[in-house]
C-alpha positions as CSV (number, residue, x, y, z in Angstrom):
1,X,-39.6,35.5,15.3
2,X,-38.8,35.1,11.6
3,X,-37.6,38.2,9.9
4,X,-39.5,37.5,6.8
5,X,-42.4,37.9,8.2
6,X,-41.5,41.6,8.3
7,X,-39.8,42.1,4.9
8,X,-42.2,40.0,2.6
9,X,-42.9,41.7,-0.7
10,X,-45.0,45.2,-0.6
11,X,-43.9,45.2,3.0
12,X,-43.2,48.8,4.6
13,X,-41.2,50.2,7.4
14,X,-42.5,54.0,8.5
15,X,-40.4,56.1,10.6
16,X,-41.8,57.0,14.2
17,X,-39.6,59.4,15.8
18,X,-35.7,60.7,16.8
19,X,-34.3,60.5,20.2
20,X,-30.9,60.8,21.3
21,X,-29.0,59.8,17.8
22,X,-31.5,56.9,17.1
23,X,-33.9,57.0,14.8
24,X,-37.2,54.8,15.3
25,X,-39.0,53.0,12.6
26,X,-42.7,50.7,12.7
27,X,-43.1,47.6,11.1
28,X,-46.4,45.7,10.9
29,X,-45.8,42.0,11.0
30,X,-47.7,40.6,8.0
31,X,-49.2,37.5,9.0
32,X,-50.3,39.0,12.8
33,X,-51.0,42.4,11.7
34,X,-49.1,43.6,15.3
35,X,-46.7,46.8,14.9
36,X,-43.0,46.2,15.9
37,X,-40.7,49.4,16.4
38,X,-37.3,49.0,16.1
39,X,-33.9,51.4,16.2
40,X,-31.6,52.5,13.6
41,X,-28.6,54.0,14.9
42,X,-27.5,57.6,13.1
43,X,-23.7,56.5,13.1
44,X,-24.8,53.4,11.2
45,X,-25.8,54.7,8.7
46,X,-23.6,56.8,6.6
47,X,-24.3,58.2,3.8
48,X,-27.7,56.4,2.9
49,X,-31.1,58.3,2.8
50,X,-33.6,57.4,5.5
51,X,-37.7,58.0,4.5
52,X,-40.4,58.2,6.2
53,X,-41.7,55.4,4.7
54,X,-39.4,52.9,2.5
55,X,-39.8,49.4,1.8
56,X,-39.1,46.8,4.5
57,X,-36.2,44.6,2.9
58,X,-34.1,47.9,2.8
59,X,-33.9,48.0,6.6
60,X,-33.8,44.3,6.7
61,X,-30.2,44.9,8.6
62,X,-31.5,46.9,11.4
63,X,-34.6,44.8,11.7
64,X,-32.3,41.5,12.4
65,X,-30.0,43.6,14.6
66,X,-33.3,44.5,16.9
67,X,-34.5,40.6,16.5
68,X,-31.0,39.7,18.1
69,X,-30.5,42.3,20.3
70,X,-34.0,42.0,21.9
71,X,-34.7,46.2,20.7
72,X,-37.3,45.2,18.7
73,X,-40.1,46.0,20.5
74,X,-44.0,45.2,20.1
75,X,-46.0,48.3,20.3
């Protein structure tokens, strides 16, 4: 799975939901069309400000961390 498939330019992440200090976040793979979720933990990230929906490259760190960790998850 290459991660620039997920944060090409005009590519967008939009949050799903909040469970248990994690919040969740789609991305739609831009060649297969296929949504992806993946996590982004609330003690990673400090004082930044999380929208609902944000451009791709700006979670590119939490979208590589579910790549390795095998979280990211079709849907």
């Amino acid at each position: 799975m290459d991660i620039k498939d997920f944060v090409a330019a005009n590519k967008h992440v939009q949050f799903d939901s909040f469970r248990a200090g994690v919040f969740y976040y789609n991305v739609i793979h831009r060649i297969t069309l296929d949504t992806y979720q993946f996590q982004v933990p609330i003690e990673d990230i400090g004082t930044a400000t999380l929208f609902a929906i944000d451009k791709s490259i700006f979670f590119m760190r939490w979208i590589r961390k579910s790549i390795e960790n095998k979280t990211f998850i079709k849907i």
